[in-house]
GULUM-264267 format. One record per atom (N, C-alpha, C, CB): chain; atom name; x, y, z. Coordinates in pm, whole numbers. Glycine has a CB too. Layout:
N
{site A; CA; {X; Y; Z}} ...
***
This chain:
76
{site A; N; {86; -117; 0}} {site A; CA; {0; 0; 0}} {site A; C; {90; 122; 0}} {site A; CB; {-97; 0; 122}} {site A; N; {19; 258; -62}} {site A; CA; {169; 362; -92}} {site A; C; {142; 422; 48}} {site A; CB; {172; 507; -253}} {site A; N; {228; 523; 100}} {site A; CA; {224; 595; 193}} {site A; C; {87; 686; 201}} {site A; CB; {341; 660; 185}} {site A; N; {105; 722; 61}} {site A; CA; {-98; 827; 27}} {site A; C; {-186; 765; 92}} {site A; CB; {-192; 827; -155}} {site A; N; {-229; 641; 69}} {site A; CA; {-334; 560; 132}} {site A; C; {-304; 560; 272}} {site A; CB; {-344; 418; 77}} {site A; N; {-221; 499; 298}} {site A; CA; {-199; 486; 449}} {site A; C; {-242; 635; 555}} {site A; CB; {-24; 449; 461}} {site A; N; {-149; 756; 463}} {site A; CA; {-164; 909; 520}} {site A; C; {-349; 890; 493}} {site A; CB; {-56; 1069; 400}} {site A; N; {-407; 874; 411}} {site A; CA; {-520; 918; 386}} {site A; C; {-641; 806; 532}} {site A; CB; {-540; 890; 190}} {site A; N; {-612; 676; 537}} {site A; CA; {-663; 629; 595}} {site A; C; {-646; 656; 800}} {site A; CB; {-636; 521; 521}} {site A; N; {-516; 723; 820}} {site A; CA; {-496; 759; 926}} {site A; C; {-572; 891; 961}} {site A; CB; {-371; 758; 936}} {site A; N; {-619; 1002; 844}} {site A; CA; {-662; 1094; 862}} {site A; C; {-797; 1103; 862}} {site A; CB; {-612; 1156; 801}} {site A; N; {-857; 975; 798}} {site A; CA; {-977; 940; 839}} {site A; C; {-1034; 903; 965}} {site A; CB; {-997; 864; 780}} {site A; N; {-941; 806; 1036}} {site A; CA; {-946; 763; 1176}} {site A; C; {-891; 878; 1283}} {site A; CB; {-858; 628; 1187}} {site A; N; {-817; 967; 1233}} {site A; CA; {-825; 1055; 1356}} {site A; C; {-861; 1129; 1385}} {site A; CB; {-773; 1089; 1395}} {site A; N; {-991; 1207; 1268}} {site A; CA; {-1121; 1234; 1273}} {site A; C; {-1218; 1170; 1363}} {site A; CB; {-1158; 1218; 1163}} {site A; N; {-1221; 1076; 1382}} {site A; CA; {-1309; 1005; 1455}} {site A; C; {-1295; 1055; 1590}} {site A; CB; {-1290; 863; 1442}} {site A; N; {-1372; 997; 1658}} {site A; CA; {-1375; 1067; 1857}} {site A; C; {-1291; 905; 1899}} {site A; CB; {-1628; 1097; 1978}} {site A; N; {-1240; 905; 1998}} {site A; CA; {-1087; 828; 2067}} {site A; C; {-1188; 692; 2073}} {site A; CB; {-997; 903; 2271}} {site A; N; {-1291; 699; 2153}} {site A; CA; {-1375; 592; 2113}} {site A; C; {-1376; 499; 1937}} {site A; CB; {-1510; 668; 2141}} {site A; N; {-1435; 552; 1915}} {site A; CA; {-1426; 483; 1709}} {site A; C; {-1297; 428; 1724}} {site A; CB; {-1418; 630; 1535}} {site A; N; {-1179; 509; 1706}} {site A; CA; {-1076; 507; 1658}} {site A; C; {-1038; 385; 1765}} {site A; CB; {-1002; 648; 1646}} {site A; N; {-1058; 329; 1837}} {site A; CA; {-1028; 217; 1918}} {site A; C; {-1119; 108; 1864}} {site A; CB; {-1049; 246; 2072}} {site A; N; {-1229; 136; 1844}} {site A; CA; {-1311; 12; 1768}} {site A; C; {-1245; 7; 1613}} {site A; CB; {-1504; 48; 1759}} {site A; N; {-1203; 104; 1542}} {site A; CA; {-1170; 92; 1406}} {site A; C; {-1050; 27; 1397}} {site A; CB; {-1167; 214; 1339}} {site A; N; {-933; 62; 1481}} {site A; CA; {-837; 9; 1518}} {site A; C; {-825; -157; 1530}} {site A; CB; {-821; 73; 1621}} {site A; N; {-868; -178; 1589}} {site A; CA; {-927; -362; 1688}} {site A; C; {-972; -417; 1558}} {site A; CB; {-1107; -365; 1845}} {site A; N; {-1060; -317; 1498}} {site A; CA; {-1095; -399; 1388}} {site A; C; {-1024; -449; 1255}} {site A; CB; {-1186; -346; 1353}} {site A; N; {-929; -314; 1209}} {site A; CA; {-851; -362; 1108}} {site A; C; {-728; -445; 1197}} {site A; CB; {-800; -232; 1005}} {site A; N; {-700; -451; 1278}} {site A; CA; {-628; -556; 1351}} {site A; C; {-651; -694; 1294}} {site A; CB; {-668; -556; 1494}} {site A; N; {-801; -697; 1385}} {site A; CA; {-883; -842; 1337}} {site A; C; {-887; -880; 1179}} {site A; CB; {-1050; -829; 1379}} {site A; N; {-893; -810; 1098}} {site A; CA; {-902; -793; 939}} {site A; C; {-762; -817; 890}} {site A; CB; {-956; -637; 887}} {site A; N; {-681; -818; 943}} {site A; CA; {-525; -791; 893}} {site A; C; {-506; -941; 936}} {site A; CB; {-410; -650; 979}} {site A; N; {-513; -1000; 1078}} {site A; CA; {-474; -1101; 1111}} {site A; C; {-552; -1191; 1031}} {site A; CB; {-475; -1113; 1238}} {site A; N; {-670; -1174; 978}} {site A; CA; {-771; -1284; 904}} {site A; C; {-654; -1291; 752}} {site A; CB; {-985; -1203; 865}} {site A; N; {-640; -1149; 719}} {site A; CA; {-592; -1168; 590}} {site A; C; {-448; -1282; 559}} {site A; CB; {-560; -1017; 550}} {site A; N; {-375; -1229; 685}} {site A; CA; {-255; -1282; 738}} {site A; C; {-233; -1463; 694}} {site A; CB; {-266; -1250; 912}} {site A; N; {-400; -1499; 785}} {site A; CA; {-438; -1651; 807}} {site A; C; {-412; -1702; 657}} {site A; CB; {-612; -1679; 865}} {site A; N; {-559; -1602; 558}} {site A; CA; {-555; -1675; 462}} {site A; C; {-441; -1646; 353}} {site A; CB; {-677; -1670; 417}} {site A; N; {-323; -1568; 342}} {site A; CA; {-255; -1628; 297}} {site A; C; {-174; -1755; 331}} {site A; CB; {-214; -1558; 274}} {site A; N; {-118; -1769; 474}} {site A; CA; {-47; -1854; 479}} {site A; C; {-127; -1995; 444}} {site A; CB; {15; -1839; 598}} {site A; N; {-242; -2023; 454}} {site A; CA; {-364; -2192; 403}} {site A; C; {-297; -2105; 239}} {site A; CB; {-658; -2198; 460}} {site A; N; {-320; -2024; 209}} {site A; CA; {-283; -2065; 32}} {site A; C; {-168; -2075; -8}} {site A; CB; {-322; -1973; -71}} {site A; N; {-29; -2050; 122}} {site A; CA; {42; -2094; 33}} {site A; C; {106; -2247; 92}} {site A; CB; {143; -1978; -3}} {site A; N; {43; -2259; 235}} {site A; CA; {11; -2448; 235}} {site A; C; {-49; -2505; 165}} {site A; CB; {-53; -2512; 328}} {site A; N; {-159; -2470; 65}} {site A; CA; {-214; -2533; -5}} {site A; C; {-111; -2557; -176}} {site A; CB; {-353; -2460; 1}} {site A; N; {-126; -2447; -187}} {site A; CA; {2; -2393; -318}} {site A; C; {119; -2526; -329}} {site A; CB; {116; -2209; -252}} {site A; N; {177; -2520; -192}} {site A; CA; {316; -2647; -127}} {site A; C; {244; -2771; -184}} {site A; CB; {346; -2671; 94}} {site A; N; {127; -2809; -182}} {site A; CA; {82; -2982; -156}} {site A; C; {-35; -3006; -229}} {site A; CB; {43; -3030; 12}} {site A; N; {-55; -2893; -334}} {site A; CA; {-165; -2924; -440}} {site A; C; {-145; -3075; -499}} {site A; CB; {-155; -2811; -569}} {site A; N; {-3; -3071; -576}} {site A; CA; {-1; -3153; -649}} {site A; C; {-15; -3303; -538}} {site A; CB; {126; -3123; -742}} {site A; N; {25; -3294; -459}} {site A; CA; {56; -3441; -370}} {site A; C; {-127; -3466; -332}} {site A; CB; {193; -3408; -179}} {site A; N; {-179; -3316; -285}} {site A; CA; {-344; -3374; -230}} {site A; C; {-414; -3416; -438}} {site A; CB; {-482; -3160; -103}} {site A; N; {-361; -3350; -508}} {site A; CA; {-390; -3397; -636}} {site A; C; {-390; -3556; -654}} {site A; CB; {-292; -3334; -725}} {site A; N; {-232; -3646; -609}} {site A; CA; {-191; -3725; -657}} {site A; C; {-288; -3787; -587}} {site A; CB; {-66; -3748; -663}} {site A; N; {-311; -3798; -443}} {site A; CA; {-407; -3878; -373}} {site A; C; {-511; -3883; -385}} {site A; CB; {-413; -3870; -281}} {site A; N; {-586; -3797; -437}} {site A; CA; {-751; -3791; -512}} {site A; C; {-722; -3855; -627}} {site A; CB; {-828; -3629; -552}} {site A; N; {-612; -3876; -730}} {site A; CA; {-608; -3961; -781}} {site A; C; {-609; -4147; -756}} {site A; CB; {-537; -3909; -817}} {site A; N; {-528; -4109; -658}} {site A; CA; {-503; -4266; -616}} {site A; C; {-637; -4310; -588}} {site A; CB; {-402; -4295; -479}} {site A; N; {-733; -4253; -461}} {site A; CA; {-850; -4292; -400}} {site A; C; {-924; -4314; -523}} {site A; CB; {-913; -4193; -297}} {site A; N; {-954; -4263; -633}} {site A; CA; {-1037; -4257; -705}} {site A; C; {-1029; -4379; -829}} {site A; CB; {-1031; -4124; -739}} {site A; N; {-879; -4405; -822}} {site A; CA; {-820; -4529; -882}} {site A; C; {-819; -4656; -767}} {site A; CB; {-660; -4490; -934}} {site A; N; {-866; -4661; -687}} {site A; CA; {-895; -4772; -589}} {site A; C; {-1035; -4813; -567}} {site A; CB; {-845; -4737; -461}} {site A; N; {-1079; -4657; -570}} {site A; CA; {-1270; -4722; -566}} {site A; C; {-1306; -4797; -699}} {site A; CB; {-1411; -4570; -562}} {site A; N; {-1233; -4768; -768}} {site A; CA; {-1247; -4833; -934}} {site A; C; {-1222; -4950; -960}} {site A; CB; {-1164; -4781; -1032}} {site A; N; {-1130; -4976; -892}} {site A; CA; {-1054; -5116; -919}} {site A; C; {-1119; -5214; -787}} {site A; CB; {-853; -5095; -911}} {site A; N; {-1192; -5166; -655}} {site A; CA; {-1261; -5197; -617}} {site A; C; {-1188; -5274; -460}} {site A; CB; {-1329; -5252; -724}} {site A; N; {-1101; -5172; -486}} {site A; CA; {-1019; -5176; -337}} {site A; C; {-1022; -5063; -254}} {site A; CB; {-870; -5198; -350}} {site A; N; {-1135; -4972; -228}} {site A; CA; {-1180; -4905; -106}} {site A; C; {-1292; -4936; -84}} {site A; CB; {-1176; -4776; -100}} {site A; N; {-1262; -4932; 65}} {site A; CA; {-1403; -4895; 159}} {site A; C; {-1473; -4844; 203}} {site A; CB; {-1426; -4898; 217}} {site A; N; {-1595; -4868; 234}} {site A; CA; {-1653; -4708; 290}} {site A; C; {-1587; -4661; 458}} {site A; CB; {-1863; -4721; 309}} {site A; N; {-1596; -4593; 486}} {site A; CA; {-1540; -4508; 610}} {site A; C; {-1612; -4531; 703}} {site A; CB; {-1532; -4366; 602}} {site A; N; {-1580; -4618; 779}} {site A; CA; {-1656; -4633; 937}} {site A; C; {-1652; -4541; 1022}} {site A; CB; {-1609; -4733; 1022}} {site A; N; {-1737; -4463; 1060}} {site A; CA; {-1707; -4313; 1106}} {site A; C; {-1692; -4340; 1267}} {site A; CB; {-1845; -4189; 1064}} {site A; N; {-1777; -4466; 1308}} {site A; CA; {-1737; -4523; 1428}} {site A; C; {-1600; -4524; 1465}} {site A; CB; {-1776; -4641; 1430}} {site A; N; {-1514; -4576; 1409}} {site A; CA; {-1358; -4562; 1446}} {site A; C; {-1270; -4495; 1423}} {site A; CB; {-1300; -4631; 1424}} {site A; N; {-1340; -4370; 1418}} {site A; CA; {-1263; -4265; 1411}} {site A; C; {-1205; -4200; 1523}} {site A; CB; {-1321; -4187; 1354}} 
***
C-alpha cells in the first residue's frame, strides 16, 4: 500500500472521537490477522496441491478397481 493511502486512511481515523478510533483500530487488527491466516492456508495449499492432487487420484483409482471402503465413522 503507498504511503498516500496509508496518510489518507490515518486521517480518516483521527477524525473520529478516541472511542471509534479504538473500535476501528481492533478492527482492522482483526481484518489484517484474518488476511494474514488466509494467505499462509494458500500458500500451504500452493506447497501440496499436487501431492493432495496425486491422492484424489489414487482414491479414485482404488474405488475403481474396487479396493476401497466405505469409512466407518465409528472408528474414528
Amino acid at each position: 500500500m503507498s504511503s498516500v493511502a496509508i496518510e489518507n486512511l490515518v486521517e480518516i481515523v483521527e477524525a473520529l472521537p478516541t472511542e471509534l478510533q479504538e473500535r476501528v483500530v481492533e478492527h482492522l487488527r482483526e481484518y489484517i490477522a484474518d488476511l494474514q491466516d488466509d494467505q499462509r492456508w494458500d500458500a500451504s495449499f500452493s506447497r501440496t496441491q499436487s501431492a493432495l492432487e496425486a491422492a484424489a487420484r489414487r482414491a479414485k483409482q482404488e474405488r475403481v478397481e474396487g479396493k476401497a471402503t466405505a469409512m466407518d465413522y465409528e472408528r474414528l
